[in-house]
Backbone bond lengths (Angstrom), bond angles and torsions (degrees), N, CA, C in turn:
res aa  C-N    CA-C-N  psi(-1)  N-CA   C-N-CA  omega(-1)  CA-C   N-CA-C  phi
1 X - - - 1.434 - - 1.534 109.23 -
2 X 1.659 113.20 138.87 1.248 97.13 173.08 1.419 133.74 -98.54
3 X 0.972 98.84 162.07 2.273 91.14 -170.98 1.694 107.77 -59.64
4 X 1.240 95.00 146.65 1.594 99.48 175.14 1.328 135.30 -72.34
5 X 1.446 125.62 151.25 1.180 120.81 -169.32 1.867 135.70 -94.65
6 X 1.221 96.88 127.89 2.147 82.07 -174.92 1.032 96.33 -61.27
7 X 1.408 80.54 145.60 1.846 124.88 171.42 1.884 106.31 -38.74
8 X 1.254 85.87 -47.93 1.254 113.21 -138.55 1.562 107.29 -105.64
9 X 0.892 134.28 -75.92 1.570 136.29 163.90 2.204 114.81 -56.67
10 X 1.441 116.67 -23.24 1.137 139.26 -169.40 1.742 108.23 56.52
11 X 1.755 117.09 25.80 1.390 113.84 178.63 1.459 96.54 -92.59
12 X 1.632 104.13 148.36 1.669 119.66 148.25 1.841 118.55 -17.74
13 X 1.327 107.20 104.69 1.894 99.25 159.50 1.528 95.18 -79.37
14 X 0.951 114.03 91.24 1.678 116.61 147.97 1.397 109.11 -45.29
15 X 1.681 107.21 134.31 1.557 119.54 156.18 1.533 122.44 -34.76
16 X 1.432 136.22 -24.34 1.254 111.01 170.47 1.890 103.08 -127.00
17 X 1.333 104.57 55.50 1.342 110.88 152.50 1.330 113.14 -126.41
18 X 1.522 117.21 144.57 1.688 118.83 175.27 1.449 126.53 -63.54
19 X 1.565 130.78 108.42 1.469 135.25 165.94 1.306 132.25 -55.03
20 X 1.152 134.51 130.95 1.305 135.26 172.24 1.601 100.19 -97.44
21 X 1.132 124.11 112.12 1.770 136.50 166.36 1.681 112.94 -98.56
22 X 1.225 99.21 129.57 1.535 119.87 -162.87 2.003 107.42 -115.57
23 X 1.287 96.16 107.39 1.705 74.75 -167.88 1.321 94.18 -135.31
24 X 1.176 120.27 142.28 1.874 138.11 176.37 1.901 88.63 -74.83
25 X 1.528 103.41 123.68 1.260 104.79 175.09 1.657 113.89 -85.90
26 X 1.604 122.89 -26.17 1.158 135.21 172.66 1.344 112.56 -62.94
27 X 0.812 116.83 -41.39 2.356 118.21 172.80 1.245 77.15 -116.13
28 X 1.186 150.54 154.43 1.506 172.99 -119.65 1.695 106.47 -166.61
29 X 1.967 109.46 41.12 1.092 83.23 -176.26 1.803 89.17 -110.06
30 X 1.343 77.37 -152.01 1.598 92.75 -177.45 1.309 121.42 -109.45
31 X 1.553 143.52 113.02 0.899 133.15 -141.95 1.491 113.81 -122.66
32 X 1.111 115.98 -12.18 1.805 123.44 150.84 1.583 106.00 176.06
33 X 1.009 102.91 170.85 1.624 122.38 -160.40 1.849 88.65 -127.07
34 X 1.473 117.84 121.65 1.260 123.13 164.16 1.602 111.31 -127.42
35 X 1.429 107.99 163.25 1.476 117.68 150.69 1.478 131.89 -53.13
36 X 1.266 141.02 178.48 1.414 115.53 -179.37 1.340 96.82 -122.55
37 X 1.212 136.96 37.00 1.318 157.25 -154.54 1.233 92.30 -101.14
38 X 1.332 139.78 134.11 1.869 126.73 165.09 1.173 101.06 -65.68
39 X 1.177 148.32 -57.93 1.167 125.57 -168.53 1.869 120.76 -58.19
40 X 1.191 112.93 -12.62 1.619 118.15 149.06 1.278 119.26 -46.97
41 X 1.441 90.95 -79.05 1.430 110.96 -178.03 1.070 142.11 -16.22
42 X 1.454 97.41 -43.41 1.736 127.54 -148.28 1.755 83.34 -83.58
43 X 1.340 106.90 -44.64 1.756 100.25 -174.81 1.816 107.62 -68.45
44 X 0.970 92.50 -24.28 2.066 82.92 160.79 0.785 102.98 -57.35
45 X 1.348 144.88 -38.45 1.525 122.62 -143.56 1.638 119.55 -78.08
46 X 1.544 87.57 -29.99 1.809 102.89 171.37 1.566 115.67 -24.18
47 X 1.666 105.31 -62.81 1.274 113.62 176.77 1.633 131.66 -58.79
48 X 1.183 109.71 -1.14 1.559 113.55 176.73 1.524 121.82 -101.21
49 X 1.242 104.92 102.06 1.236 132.28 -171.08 1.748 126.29 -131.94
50 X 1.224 107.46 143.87 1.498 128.46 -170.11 1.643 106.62 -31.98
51 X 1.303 130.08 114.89 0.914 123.97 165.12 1.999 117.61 84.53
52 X 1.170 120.88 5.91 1.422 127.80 167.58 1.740 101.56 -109.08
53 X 1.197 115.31 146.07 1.187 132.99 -176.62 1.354 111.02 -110.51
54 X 1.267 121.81 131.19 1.625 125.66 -145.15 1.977 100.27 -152.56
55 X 1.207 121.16 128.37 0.991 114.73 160.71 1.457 117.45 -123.15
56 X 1.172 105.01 139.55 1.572 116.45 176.41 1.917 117.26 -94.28
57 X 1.242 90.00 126.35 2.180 82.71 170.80 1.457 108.03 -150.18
58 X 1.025 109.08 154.25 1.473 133.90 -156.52 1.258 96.88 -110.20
59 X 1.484 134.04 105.41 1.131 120.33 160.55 2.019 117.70 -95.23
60 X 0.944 98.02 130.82 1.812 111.61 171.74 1.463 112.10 -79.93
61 X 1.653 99.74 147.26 1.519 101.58 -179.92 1.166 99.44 -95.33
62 X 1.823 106.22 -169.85 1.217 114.65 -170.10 1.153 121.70 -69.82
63 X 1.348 111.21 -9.42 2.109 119.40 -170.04 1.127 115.95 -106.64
64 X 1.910 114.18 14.60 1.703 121.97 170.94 1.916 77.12 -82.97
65 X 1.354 144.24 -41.24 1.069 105.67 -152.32 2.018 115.54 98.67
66 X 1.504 114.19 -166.51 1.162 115.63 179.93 1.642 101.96 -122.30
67 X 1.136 103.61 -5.12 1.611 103.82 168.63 1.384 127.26 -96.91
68 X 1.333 110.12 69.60 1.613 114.26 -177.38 1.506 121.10 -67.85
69 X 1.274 98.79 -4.74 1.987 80.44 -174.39 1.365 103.19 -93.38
70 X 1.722 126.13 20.14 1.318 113.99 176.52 1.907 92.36 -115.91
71 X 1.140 107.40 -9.93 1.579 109.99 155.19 1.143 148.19 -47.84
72 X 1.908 135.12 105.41 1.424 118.35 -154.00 0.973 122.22 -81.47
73 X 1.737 114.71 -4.90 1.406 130.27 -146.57 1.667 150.20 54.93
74 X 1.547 82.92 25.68 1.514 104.01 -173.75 1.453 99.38 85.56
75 X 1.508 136.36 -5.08 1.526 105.63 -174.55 1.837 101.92 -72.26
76 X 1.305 101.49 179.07 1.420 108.36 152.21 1.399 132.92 -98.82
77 X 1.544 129.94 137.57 1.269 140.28 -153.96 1.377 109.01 -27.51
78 X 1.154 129.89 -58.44 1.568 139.55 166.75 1.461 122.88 -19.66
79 X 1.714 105.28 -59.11 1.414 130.12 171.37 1.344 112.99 -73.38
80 X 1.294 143.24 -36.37 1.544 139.05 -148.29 1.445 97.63 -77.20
């Protein structure tokens, strides 16, 4: 299967880069898959609006390990 694509840039999330998952909590769907790059991001933001309920999650690859709170989340130093 192949890895999924940002929303937003339309490149490959490769397996060992960090995802940003965008999901409408009211219909339980899924509402785009980004990089955790700000410049990803920033195209999430479109979707946040008055009164829709939205959750955001970050998934980590396998080479953060089990110690995430020393994890930047893929941003860059600037952003973290």
């Amino acid at each position: 299967m192949k890895a999924p694509r940002c929303d937003a840039c339309r490149k490959r999330i490769r397996p060992n880069q960090h995802e940003f998952l965008l999901r409408d909590l009211d219909a339980g769907q899924v509402i785009g898959r980004y990089h955790t790059r700000p410049s990803c991001q920033v195209a999430a933001a479109k979707y946040i609006v008055p009164g829709v309920a939205l959750h955001g999650t970050v998934y980590h690859p396998e080479r953060c390990g089990g110690d995430l709170e020393s994890c930047d989340g893929g941003l860059p130093e600037w952003a973290a």
